[in-house]
N, C-alpha and C positions, 0 to 999 in steps of 0.2 A: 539565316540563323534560326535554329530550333526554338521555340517556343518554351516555356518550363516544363511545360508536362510533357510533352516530347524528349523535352532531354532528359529526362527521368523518367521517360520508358524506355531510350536506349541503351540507361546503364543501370537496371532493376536490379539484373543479377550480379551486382555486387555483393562481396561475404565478408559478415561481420563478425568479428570474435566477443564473443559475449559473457563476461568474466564477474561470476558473484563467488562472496562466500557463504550466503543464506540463497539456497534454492527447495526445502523442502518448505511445505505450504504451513508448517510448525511456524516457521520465522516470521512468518504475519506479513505485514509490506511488501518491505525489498522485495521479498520472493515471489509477491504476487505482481510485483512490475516488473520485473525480471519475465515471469511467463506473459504477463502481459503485452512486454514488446514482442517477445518472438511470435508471437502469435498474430501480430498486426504488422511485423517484418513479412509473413509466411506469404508467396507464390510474387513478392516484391525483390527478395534480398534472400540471399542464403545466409543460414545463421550458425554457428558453432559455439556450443558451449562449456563452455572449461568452470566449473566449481568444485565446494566442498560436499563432502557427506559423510554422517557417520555407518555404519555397519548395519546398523539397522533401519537408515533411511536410505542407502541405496537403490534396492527395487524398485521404491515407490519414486524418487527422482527420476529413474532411468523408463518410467513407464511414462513421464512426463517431458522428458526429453527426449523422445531415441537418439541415441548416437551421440551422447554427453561423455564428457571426457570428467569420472572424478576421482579427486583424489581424499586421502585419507587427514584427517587434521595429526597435527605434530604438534610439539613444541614451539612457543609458546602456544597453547591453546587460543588465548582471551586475545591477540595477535590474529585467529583465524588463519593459519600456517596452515597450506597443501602441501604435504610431502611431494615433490618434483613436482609441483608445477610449474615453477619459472622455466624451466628446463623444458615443459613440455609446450610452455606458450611461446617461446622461443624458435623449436621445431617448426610450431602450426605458423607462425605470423605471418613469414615468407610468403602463403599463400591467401594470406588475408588482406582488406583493404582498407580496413579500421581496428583495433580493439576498441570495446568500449567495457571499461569497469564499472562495478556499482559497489556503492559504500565508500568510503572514504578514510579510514584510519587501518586497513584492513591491509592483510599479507597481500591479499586480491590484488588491489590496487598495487601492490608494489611491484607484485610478479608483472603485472602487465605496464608499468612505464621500463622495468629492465628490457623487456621484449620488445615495446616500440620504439625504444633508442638503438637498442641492437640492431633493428631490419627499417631503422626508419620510417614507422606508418603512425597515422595518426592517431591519437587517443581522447578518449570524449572518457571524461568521470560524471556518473549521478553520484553525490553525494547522502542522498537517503533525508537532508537534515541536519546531518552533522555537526552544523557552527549552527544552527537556527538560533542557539540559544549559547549563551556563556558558561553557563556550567558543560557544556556538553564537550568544553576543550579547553578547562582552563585546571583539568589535573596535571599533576607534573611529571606523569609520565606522558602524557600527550603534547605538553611543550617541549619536552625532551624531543619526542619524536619528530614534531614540528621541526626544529630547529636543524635536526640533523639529516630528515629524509623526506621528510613533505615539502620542504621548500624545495627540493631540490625536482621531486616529482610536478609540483603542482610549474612550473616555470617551464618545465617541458612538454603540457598539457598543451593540447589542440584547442578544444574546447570544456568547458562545465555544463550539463544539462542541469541546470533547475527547474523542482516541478512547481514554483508560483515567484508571482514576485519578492516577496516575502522574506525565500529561502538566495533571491537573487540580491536583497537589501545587506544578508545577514553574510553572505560571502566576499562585499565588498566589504564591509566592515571588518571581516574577518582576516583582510588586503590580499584578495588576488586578486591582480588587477588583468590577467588575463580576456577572452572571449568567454562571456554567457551566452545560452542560448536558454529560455526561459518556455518550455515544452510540459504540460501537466499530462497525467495519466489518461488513460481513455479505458472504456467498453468495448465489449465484441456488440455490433450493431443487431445479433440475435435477439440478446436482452434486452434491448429495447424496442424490438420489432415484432415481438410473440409475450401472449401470456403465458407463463408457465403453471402447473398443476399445481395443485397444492396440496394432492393426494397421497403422493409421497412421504410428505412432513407428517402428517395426521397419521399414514401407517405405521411413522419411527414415534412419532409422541402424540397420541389418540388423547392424552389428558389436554394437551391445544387444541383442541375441536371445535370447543362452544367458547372459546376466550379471545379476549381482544388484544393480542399481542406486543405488546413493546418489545423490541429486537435490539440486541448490541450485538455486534459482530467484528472479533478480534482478538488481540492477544490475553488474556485475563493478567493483569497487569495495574497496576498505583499510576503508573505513568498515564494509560488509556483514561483515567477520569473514574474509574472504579470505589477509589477512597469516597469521592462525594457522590458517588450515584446510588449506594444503598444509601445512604441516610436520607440522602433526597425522594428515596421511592417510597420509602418509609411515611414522610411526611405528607407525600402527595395522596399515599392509600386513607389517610386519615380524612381529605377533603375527600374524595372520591365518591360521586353517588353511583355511580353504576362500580359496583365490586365484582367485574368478570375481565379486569384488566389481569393481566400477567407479564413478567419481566421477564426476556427469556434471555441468557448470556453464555453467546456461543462462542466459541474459541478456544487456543492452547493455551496450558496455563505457563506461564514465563517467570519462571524461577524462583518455584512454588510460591509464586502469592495465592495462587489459586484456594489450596487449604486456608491461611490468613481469611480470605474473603470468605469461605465456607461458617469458620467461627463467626468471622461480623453479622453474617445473614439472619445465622442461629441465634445470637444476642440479640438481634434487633426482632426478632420474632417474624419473619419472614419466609419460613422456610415452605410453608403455601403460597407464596406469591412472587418466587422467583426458580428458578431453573437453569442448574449450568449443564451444558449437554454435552462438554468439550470440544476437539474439532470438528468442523464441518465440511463438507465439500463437496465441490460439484452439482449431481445433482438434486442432492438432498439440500445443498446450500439453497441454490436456484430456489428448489417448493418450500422453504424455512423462510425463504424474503417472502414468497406469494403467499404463506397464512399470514404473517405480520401484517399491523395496522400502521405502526410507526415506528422508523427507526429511531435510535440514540446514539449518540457519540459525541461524550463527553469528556473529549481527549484534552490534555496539559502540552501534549505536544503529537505537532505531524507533519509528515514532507505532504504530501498528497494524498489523502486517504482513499486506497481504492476500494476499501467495504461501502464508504459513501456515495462512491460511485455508482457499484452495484447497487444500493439502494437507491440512488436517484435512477436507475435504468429499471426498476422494479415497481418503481410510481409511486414506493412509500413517502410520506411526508419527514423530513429530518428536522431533527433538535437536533443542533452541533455547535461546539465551542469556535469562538474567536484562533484558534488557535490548530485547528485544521482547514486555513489558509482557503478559503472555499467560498466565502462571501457573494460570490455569481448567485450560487442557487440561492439563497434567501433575496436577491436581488430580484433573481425571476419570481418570488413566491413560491418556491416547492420545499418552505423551510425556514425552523426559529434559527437566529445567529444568537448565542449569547456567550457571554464572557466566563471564564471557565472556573465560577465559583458556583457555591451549594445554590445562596438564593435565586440569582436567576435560573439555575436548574428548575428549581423546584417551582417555580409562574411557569416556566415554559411547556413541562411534563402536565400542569394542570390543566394549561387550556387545552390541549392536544387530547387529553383522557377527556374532558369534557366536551370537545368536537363530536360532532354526529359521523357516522361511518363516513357518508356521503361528503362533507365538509374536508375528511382528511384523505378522502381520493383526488376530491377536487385540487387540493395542496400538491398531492404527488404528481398530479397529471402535468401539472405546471415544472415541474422537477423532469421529467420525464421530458417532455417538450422540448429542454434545454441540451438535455444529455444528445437529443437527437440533431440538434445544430451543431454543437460544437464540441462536443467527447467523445463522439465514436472512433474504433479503431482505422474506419478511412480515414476520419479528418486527423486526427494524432498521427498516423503512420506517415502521411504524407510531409508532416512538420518533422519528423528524426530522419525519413530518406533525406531531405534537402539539408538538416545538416550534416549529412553523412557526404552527399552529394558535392557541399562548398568546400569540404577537405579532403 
């Protein structure tokens, strides 16, 4: 009898269908575990990918995927509808040996349980979050849709990957009582294994040069913690003795709050002491996390946050809410856990700005440390082949 790892090298080149409707890096999450996997799938598993895009994200999808299969959004929009694509996951499955959907309320999801009832293959949903919370499925047009097409998908589901316990509490409550398999995010083991420049960062914004960076990284959003993190920076600039601190808040802005948050900045008198720089990527992302001294993420709600990730693979030291389900790292020490209101914001940003440089590397190294046990894309990747492997 083969050993595990042996029989998951015999059947590596297994092909997974890999099915979102957020694939461009605009979408914030989803989409970054979405390339995530493929990218820790890569010389294990063949991967095929079927999503949305609009007309003007194309390109940039397709330089991200080669060989992506996308289609155009329809009717209903807020539904995330691909013109033919059940028709075209349909075609593909025959040759596949999973789908696996992400999101959960989404046309995605739907195209791909008609296809693996049609060809018979298994299906694995990540969720995103979805039920994490009650408000998040308790409008009535998502009990509608419950009642008439989720239950009917989710019963013929294979498996649920959730990325923490959390999100695995809030899906029995939620009654499916199907197979979980409880799998969080990972790193490419690069970032964790090289320092990266931060020479880059300083040639796109030369005014970060001589300042001590606070970093947020992600969608510019109410939801992300944004409501209480200017007023909190606010207050924190006012204890501050060292005034070379700076806020810098990178990301898409997600359905124009972006402006919203612009006026608050302006009213609160901040406009020297924050900076939004919009998207980020790559490898400008990469040298943005190596000028920073500490990240923030002071999110209301998260499936697994992979910007946190990247920053614990970066060595920054993290402030993050109770509520991006992450609790390990401040376990290991590479990070404040607090509860995702103003005043503990505002203790935690102080002592971190009143930390010595040296003090808040020692915090990341400990973050860092962690990531390299048990987040990398070997250790993660090895935990989705074997559930791909049990069905």
């Amino acid at each position: 009898m083969l050993k595990d790892g042996e029989m998951v090298k015999s059947k590596s080149r297994m092909k997974i269908g890999i099915i979102s409707s957020l694939l461009h890096p605009r979408s914030g999450g989803p989409a970054s575990v979405v390339k995530s996997h493929v990218e820790m799938l890569k010389g294990k598993a063949e991967t095929k990918i079927f999503g949305l895009a609009k007309k003007n994200e194309t390109l940039e999808v397709e330089s991200i995927y080669p060989g992506v299969s996308l289609f155009k959004p329809g009717f209903p929009e807020r539904w995330f509808r691909g013109v033919g694509l059940t028709d075209a996951l349909c075609e593909n499955a025959g040759s596949l040996d999973i789908l696996h959907a992400h999101m959960f309320w989404d046309h995605t999801v739907f195209a791909s349980w008609k296809a693996s009832r049609r060809l018979h293959k298994p299906l694995v949903i990540t969720p995103h979050g979805s039920v994490s919370e009650n408000w998040r499925y308790k409008s009535l047009h998502k009990q509608i849709y419950r009642i008439f097409i989720l239950e009917r998908v989710l019963r013929d589901t294979s498996a649920i990957h959730a990325l923490n316990k959390t999100e695995e509490l809030a899906l029995r409550k939620f009654g499916y009582k199907g197979r979980i398999d409880v799998i969080p995010n990972g790193v490419p083991e690069k970032l964790l294994e090289t320092r990266i420049s931060r020479q880059k960062a300083i040639q796109t914004w030369p005014q970060f040069k001589d300042k001590r960076v606070l970093l947020y990284l992600g969608r510019i959003w109410k939801g992300k913690g944004m409501d209480i993190l200017i007023p909190a920076w606010k207050e924190v600039l006012k204890k501050a003795e060292n005034n070379g601190w700076h806020l810098v808040l990178a990301g898409p802005d997600y359905r124009g709050y972006g402006k919203k948050l612009k006026s608050q900045i302006v009213a609160s008198g901040l406009e020297k002491n924050i900076t939004m720089t919009g998207l980020v990527g790559g490898q400008e992302k990469e040298s943005l996390m190596a000028l920073a001294e500490v990240f923030i993420l002071p999110s209301h709600s998260e499936g697994f946050s992979m910007a946190l990730l990247e920053a614990m693979a970066a060595g920054l030291p993290c402030v993050y809410t109770d509520r991006c389900n992450f609790p390990e790292l401040a376990s290991a020490g590479g990070g404040i856990l607090i509860k995702d209101e103003i005043v503990p914001l505002i203790d935690a940003l102080t002592v971190v700005i009143k930390n010595s440089l040296g003090t808040n590397k020692s915090i990341g190294a400990k973050g860092r440390a962690l990531g390299k046990r048990h987040y990398t894309h070997k250790v993660i990747g090895k935990k989705l082949l074997k559930l791909y492997h049990s069905l």
